[in-house]
LOLUM-296689 format. One record per residue: residue in three letters; x, y, z negated of N, C-alpha, C in turn. Coordinates in steps of 0.2 Angstrom, whole numbers, padded with zeros to 4 digits, always signed. Example, Ala and Ser with C-alpha at 12.3 -4.5 7.8 and 13.67 -1.06 7.14 Angstrom:
ALA+0066-0028-0039+0062-0022-0039+0066-0016-0039 SER+0064-0011-0035+0068-0005-0036+0064+0000-0039 
This chain:
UNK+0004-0006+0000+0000+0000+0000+0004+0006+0000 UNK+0002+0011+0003+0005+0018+0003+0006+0022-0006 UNK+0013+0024-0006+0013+0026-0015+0009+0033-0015 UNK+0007+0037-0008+0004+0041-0011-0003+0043-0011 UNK-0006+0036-0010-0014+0034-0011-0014+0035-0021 UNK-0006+0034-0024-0009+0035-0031-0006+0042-0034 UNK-0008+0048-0030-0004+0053-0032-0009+0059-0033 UNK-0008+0063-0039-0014+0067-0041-0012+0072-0044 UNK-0014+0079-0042-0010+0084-0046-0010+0085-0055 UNK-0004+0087-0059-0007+0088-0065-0002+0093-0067 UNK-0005+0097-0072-0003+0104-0076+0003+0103-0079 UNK+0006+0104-0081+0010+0106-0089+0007+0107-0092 UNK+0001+0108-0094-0003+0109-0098-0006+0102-0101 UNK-0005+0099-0097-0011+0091-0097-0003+0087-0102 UNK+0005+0088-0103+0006+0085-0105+0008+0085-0113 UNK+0008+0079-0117+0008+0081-0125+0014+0081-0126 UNK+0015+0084-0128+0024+0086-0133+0025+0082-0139 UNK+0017+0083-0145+0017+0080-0149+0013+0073-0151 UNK+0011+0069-0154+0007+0066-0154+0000+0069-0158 UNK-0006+0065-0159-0011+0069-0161-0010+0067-0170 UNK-0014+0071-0173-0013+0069-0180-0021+0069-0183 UNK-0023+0066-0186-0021+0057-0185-0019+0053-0182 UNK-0018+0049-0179-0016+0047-0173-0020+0045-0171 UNK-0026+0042-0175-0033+0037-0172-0039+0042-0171 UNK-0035+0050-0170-0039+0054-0167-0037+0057-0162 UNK-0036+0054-0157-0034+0056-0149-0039+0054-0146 UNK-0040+0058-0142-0045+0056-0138-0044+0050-0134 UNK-0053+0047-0132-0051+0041-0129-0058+0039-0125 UNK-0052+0038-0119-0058+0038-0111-0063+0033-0109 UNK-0069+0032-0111-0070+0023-0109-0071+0024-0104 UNK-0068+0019-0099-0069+0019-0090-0074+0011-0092 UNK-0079+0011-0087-0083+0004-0084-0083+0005-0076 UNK-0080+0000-0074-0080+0002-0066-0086-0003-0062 UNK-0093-0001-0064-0095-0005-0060-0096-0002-0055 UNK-0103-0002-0050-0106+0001-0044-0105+0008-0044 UNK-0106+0012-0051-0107+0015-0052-0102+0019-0057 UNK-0095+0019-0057-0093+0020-0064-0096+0026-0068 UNK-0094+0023-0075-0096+0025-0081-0091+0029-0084 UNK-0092+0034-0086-0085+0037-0090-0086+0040-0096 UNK-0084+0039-0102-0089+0039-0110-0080+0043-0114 UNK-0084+0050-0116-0077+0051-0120-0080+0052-0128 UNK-0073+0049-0129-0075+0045-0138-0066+0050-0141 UNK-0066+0046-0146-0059+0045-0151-0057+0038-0152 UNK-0050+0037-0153-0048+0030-0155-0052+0028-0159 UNK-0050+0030-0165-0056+0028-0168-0061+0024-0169 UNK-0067+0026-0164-0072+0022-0162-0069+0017-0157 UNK-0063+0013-0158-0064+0009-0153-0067+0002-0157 UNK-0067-0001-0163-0071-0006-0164-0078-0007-0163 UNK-0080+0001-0160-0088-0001-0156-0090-0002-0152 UNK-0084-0003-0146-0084-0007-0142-0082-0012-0140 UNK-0081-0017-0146-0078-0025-0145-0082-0028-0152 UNK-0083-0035-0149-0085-0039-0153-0083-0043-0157 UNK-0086-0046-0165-0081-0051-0167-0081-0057-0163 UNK-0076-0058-0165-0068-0065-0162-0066-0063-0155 UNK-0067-0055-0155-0063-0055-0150-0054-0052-0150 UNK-0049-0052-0148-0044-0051-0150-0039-0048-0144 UNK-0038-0040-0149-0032-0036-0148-0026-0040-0149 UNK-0018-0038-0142-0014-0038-0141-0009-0034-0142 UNK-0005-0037-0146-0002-0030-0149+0005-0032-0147 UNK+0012-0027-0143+0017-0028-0141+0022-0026-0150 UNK+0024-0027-0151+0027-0028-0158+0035-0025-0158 UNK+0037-0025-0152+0044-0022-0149+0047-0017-0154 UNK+0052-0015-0155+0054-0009-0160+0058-0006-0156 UNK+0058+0003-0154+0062+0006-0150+0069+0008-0157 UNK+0072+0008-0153+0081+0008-0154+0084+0015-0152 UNK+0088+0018-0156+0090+0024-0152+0096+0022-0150 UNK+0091+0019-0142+0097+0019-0136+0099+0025-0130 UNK+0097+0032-0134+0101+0037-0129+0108+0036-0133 UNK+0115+0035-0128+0122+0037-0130+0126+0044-0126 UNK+0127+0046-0131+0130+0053-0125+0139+0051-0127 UNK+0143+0053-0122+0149+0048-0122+0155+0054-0119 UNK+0161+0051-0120+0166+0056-0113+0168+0048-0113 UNK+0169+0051-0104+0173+0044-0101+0179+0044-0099 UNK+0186+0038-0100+0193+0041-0100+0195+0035-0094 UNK+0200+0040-0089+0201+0035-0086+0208+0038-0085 UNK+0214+0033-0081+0219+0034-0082+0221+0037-0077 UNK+0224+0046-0075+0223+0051-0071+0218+0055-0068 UNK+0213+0053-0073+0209+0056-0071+0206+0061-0076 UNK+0203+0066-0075+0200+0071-0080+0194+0067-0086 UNK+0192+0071-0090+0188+0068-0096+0181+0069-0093 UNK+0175+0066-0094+0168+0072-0090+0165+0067-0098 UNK+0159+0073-0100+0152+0071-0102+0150+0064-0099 UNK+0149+0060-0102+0143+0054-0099+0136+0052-0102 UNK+0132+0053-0100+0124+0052-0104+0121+0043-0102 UNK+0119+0040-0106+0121+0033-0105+0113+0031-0109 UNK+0107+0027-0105+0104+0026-0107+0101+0016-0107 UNK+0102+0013-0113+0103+0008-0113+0095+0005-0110 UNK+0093+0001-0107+0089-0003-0105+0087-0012-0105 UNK+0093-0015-0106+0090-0021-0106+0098-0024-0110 UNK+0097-0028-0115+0103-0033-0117+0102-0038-0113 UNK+0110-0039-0111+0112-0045-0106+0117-0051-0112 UNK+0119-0051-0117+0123-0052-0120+0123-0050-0127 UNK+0129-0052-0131+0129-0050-0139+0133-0043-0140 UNK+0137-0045-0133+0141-0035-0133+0138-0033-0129 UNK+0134-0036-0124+0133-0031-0118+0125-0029-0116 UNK+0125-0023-0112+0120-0020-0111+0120-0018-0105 UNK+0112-0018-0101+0113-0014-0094+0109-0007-0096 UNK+0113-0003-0094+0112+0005-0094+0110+0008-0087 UNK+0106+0015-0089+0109+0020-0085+0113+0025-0085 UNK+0116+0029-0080+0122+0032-0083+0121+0039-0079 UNK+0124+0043-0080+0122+0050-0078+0130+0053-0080 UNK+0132+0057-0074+0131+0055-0068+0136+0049-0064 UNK+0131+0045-0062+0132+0037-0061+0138+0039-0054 UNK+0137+0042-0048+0142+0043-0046+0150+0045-0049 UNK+0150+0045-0054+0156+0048-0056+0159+0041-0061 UNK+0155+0037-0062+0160+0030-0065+0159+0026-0060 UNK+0165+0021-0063+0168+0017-0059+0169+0011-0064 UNK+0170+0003-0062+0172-0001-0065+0178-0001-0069 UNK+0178-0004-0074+0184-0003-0078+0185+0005-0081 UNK+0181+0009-0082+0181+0016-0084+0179+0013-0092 UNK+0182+0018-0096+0181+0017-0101+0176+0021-0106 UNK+0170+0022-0109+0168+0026-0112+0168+0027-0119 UNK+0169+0033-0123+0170+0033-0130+0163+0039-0133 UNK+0158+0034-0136+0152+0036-0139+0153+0038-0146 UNK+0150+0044-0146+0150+0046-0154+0157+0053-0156 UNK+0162+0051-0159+0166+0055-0161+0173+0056-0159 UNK+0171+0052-0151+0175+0053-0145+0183+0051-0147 UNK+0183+0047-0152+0191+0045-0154+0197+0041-0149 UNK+0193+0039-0144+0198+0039-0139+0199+0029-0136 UNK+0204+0029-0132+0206+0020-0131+0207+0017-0136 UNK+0203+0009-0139+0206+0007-0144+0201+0008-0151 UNK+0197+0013-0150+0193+0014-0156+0186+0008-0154 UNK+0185+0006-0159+0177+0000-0158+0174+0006-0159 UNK+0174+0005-0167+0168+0007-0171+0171+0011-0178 UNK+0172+0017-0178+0175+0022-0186+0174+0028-0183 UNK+0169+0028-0193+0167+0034-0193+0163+0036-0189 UNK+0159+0033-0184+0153+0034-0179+0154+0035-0174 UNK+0161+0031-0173+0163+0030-0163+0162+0025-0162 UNK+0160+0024-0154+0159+0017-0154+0161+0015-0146 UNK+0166+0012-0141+0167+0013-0136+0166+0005-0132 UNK+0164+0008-0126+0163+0002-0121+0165+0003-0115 UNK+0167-0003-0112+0171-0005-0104+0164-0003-0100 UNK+0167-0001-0095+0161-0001-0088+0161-0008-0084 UNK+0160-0013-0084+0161-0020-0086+0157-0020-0076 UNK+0152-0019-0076+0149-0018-0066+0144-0013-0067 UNK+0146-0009-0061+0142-0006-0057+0137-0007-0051 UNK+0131-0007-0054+0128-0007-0049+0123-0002-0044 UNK+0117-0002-0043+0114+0005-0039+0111+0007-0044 UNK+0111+0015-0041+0105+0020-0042+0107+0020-0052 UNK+0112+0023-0053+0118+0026-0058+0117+0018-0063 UNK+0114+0014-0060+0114+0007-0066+0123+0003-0068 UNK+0123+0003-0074+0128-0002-0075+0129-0004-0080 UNK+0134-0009-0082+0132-0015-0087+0139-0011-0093 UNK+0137-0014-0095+0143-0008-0102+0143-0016-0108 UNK+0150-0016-0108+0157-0022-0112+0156-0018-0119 UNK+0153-0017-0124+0155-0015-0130+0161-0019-0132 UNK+0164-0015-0138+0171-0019-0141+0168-0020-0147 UNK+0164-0021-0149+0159-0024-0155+0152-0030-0151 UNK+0149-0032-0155+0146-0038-0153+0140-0040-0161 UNK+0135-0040-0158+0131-0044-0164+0128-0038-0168 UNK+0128-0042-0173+0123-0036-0178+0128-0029-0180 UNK+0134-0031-0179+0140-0026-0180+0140-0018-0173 UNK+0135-0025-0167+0136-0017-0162+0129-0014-0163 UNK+0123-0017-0167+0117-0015-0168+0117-0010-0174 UNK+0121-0010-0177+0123-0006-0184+0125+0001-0179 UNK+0129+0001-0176+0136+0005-0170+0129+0010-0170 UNK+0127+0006-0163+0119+0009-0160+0116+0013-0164 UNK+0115+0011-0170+0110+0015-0173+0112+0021-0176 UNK+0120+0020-0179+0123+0026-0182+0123+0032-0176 UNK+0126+0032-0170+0126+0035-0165+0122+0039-0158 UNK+0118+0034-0158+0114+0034-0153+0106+0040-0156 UNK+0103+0042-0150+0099+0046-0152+0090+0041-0148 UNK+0087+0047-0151+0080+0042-0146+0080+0043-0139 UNK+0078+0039-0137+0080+0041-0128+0069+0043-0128 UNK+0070+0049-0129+0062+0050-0127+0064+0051-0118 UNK+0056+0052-0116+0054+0052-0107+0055+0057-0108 UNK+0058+0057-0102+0061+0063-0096+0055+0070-0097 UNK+0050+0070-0098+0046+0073-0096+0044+0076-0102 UNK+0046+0074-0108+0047+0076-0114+0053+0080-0116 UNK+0060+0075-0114+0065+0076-0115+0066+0084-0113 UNK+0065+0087-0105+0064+0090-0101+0061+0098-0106 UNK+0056+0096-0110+0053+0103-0114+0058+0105-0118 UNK+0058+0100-0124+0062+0099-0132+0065+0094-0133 UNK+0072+0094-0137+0075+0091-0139+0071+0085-0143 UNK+0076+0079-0144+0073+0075-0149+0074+0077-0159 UNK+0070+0076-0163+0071+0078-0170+0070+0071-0171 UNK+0071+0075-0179+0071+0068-0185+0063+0066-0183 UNK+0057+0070-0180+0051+0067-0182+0051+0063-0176 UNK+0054+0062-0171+0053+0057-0165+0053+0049-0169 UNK+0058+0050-0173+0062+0045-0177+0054+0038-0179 UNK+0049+0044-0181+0044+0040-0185+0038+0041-0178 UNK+0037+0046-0177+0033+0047-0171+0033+0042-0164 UNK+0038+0042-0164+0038+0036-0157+0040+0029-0159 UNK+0036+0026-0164+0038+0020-0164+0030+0017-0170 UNK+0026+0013-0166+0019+0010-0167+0022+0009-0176 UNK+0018+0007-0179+0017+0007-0186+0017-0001-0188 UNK+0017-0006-0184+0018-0015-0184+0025-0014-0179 UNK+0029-0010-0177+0034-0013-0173+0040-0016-0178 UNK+0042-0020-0176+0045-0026-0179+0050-0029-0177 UNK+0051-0030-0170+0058-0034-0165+0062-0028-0162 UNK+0068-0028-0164+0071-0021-0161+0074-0025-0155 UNK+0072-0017-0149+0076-0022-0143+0073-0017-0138 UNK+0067-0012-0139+0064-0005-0134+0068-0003-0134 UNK+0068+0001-0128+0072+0008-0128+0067+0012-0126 UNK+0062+0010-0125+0052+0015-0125+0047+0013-0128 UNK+0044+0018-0130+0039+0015-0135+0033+0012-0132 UNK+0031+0005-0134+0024+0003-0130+0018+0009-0133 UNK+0015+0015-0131+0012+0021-0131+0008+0018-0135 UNK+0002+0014-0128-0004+0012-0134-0005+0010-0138 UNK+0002+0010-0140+0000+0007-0148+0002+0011-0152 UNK+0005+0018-0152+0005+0022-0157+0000+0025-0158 UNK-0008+0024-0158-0012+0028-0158-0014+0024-0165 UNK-0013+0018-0168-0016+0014-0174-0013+0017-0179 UNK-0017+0016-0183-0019+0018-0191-0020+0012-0195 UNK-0015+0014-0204-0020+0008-0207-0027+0007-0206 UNK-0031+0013-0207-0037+0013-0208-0041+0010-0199 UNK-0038+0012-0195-0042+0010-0189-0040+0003-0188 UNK-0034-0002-0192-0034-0007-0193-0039-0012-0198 UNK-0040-0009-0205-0045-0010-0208-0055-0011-0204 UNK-0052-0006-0200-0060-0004-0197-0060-0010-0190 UNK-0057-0013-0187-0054-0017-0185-0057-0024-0188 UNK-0055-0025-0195-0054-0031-0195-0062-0029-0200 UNK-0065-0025-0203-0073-0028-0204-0077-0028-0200 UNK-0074-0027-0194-0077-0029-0186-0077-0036-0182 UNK-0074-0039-0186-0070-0046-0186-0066-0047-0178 UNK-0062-0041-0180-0061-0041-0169-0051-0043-0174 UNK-0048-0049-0169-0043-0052-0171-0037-0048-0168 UNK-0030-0048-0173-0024-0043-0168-0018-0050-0168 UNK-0017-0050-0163-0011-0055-0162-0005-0052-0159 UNK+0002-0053-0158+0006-0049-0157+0013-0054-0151 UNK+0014-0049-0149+0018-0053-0142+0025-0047-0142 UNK+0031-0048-0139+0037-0045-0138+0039-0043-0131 UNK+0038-0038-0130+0040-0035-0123+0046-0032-0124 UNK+0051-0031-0125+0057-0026-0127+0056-0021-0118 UNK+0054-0016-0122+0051-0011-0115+0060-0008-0112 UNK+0059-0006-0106+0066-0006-0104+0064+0002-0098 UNK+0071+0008-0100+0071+0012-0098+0069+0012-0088 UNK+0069+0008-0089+0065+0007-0079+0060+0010-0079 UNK+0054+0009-0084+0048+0012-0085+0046+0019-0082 UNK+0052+0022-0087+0052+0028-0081+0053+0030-0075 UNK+0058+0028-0071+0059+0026-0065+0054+0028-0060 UNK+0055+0034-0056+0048+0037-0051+0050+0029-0045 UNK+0044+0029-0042+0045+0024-0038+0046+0030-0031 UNK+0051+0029-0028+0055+0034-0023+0052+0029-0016 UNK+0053+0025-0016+0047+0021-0007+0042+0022-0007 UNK+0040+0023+0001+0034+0026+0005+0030+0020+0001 UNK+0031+0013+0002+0025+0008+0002+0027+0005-0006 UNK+0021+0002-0008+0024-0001-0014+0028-0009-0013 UNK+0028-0013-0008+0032-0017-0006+0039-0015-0006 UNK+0041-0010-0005+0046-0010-0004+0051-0006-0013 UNK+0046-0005-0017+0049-0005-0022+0050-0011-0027 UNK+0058-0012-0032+0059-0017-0035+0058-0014-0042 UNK+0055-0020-0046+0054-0018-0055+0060-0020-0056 UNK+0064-0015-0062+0068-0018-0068+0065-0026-0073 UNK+0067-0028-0073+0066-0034-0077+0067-0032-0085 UNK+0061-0037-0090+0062-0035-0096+0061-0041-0100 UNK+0063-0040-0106+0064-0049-0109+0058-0048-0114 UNK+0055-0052-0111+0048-0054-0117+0049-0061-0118 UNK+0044-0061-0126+0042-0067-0129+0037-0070-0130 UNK+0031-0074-0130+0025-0078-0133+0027-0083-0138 UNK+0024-0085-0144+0026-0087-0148+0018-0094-0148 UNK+0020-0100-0151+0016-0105-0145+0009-0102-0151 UNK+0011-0101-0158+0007-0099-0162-0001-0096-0159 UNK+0002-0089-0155-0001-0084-0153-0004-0087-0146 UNK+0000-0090-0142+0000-0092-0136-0010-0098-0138 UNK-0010-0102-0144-0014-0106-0145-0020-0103-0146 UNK-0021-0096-0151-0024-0092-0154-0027-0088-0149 UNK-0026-0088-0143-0027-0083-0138-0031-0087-0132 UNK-0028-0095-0132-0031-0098-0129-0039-0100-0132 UNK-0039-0100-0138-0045-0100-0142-0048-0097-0142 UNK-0048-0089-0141-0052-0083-0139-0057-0085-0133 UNK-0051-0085-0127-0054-0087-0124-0060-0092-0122 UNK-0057-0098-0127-0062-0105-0127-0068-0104-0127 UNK-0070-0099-0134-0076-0098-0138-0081-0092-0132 UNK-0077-0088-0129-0082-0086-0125-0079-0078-0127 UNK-0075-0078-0130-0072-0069-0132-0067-0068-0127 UNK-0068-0061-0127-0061-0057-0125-0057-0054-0128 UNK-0050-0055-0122-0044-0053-0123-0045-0045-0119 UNK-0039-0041-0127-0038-0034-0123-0029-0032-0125 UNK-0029-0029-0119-0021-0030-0120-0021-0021-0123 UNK-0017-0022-0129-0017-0015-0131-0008-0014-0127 UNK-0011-0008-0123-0005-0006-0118-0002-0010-0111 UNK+0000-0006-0106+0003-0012-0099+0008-0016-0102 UNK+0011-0015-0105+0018-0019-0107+0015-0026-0113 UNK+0010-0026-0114+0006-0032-0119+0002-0035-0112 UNK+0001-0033-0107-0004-0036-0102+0001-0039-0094 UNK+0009-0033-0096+0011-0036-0090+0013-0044-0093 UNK+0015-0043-0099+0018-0049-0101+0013-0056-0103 UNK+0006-0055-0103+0003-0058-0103-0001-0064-0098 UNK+0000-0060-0092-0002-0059-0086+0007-0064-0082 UNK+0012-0061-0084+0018-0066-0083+0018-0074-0084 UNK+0016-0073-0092+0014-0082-0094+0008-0084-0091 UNK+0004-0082-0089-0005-0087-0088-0003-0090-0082 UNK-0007-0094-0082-0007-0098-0078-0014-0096-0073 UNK-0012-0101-0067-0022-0098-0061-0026-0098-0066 UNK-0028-0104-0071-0033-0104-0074-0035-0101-0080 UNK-0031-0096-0081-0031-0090-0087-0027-0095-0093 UNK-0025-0100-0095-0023-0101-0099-0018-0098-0102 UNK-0015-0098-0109-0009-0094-0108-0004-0100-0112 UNK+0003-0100-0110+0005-0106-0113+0011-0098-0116 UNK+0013-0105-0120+0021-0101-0124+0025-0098-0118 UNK+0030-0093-0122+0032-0090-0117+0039-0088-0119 UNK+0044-0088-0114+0051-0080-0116+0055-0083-0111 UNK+0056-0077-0108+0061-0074-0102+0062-0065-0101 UNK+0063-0065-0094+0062-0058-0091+0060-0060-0086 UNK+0054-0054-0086+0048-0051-0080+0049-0048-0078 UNK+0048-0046-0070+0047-0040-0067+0042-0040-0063 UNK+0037-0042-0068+0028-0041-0065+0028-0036-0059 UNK+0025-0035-0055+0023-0028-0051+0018-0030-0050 UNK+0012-0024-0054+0004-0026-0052+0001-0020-0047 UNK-0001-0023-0043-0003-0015-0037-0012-0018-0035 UNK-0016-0013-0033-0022-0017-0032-0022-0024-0027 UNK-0026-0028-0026-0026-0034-0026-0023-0039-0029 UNK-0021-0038-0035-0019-0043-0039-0023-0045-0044 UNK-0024-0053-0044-0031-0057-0045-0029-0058-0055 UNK-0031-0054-0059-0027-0055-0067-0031-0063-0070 UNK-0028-0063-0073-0028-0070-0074-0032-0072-0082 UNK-0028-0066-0087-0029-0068-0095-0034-0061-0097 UNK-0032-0056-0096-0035-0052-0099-0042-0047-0097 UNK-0044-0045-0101-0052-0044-0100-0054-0038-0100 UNK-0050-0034-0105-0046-0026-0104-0043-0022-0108 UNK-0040-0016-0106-0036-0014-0107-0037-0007-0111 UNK-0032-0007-0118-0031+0001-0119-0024+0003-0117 UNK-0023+0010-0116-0019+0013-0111-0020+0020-0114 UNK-0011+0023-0111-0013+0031-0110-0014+0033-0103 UNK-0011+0038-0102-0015+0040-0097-0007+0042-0092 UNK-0005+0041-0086+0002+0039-0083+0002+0044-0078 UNK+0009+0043-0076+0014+0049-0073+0009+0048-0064 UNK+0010+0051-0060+0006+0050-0054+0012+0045-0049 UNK+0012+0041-0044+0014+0037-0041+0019+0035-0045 UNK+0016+0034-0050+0019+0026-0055+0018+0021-0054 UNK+0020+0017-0056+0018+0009-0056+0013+0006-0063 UNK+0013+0010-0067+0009+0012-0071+0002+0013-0070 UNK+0002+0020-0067-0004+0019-0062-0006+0016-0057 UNK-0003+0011-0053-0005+0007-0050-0008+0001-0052 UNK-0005+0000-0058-0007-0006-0063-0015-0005-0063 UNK-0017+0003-0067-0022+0003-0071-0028+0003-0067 UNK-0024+0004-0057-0027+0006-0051-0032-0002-0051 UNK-0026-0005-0051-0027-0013-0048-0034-0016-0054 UNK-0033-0012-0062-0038-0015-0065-0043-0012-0066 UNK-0044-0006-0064-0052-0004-0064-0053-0002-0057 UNK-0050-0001-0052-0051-0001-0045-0050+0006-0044 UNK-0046+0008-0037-0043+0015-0037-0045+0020-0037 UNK-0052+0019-0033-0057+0025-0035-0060+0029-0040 UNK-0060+0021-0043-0064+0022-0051-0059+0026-0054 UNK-0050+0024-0056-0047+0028-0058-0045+0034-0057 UNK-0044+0035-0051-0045+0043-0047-0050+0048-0050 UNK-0055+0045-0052-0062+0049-0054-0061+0048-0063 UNK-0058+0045-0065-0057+0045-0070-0053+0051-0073 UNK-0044+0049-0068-0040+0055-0071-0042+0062-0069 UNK-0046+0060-0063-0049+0067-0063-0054+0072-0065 UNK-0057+0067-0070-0060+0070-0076-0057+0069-0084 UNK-0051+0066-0084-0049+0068-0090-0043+0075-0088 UNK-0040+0076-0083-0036+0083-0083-0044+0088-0081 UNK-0050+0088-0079-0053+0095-0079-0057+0097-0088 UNK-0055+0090-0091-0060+0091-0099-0052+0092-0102 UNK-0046+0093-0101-0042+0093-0104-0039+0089-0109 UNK-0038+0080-0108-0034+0074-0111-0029+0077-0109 UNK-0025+0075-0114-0017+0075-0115-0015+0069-0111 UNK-0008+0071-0108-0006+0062-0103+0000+0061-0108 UNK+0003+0055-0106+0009+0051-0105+0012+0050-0113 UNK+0016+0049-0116+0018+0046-0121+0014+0048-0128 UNK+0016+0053-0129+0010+0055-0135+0003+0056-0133 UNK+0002+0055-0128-0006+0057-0126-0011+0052-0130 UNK-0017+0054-0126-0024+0054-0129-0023+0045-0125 UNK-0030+0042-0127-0030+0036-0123-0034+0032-0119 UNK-0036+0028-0118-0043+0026-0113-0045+0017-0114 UNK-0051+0016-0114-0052+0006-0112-0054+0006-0108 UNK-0050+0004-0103-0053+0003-0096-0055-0006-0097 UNK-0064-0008-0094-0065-0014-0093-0064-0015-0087 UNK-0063-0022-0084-0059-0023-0078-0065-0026-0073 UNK-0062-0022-0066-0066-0022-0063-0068-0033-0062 UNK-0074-0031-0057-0076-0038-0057-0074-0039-0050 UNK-0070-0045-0049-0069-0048-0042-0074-0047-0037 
């Protein structure tokens, strides 16, 4: 399909800087896409009045990491430059694939020293932490040799490293100490993000209490979300763009529980795309879901037949994203075209801190 069948104008005005407070007071879009769509605006909140008991929330459990490194890189005759280095997917105990800015200017075997710039030879003192440029690959990506390894370079990371908020954020205002707590859902658990699964910042104890005297089930799965996410898709056709791969888990526990929902006649809702692409990864034709862990690079565009899930909460996404082409494929292009163009004229908030939406999926 053509990438700019999903392209729609929106404001700076339309995007959030902060998140809302409470958080289970963000607005929230109901889209029904039937012959007719429907479009119902609520608050988070109110979302257990739209789900039944024994049906069950899909919650990504992932922990964002502060994998922005700002770095100088040394090479032998060569001058010193800044290097900005945002980590994306562990490949290893030391290694990590990044992005690197400006990726034209490193080269294999380059050397970079994060933190307090101490120089060749330093691992880790005092808040430095250095890595080989180990390959080079496209479009500023490369793979980075730390000199530490294990929980020893997880510790490193953390002293060092900042939050790597979206571009689109990052681009306003700088990150503070409130990002710290602010971008990162309230059950997350598995460190291993370097973005936050969105729709799930919006939960509260109490919208979880409210939740569960509803008898609506929360079961929880592992996507370690990986800076690709934001990645503009730059090709004319969606064919012709590649996802970033990212390492998810299913745990046979959840995988059984899920299968059960569906047994009894309830539905699954995938709280956020990264809970639904990794869902959609493991199912099988027959919606089954079995245990699971690898890396996906789902790409869901309209025409893709979904398998497990029944629907979706979400915020609201960048325009000729993959994002939005997802939430195209699950409520159908139109309907969501009509939707975001009725949440940017009522003034919804978009993208990471934004307001957020349940889209039920269209019917085949």
């Amino acid at each position: 399909m053509r990438v700019d069948l999903f392209d729609f104008d929106l404001t700076d005005e339309n995007i959030a800087l902060r998140p809302a407070s409470p958080r289970d007071h963000a607005r929230f879009l109901v889209v029904r896409p039937d012959a007719n769509p429907v479009l119902e605006d609520h608050h988070v909140y109110d979302l257990p009045s739209f789900l039944r008991p024994g049906d069950a929330l899909v919650f990504n459990d992932t922990k964002v990491i502060p994998a922005q490194l700002e770095g100088i890189r040394h090479r032998e005759g060569a001058e010193e430059i800044a290097v900005s280095c945002t980590l994306h997917m562990r490949v290893g105990a030391s290694r990590w694939k990044a992005f690197a800015k400006p990726g034209k200017r490193i080269k294999t075997g380059d050397r970079i020293d994060f933190g307090t710039g101490q120089g060749e030879g330093a691992a880790c003192l005092m808040g430095s932490l250095v890595a080989t440029v180990a390959e080079k690959g496209e479009a500023g990506e490369i793979e980075l040799a730390f000199d530490l390894s294990g929980p020893d370079l997880d510790q490193a990371i953390a002293t060092v490293g900042h939050i790597p908020l979206p571009p689109y954020i990052a681009a306003k205002r700088p990150e503070d100490e409130k990002d710290r707590a602010d971008y990162q859902t309230i059950y997350a658990r598995e460190e291993g993000a370097v973005a936050a699964p969105t729709a799930g910042l919006h939960f509260t104890p109490d919208l979880f209490a409210k939740l569960d005297t509803a008898g609506v089930e929360r079961h929880f799965v592992t996507l370690h979300v990986g800076a690709g996410t934001f990645l503009p898709v730059k090709a004319d056709d969606t064919t012709e763009h590649k996802m970033h791969e990212e390492i998810g888990y299913i745990s046979p526990s959840t995988a059984a529980a899920l299968n059960a929902v569906r047994a009894r006649g309830n539905r699954i809702i995938a709280v956020g795309t990264t809970s639904l692409r990794l869902l959609e990864s493991a199912a099988e034709d027959n919606g089954n879901i079995p245990a699971w862990s690898g890396a996906t690079g789902i790409f869901i565009t309209p025409g893709y037949r979904f398998k497990a899930v029944d629907m979706l909460m979400t915020n609201f996404h960048l325009p000729k994203s993959t994002l939005f082409m997802l939430v195209s494929a699950f409520a159908g292009l139109d309907t969501m075209r009509g939707a975001y163009a009725h949440a940017i004229e009522t003034g919804y908030r978009f993208y990471s801190y934004g307001d957020s939406s349940l889209l039920f999926r269209k019917d085949d």
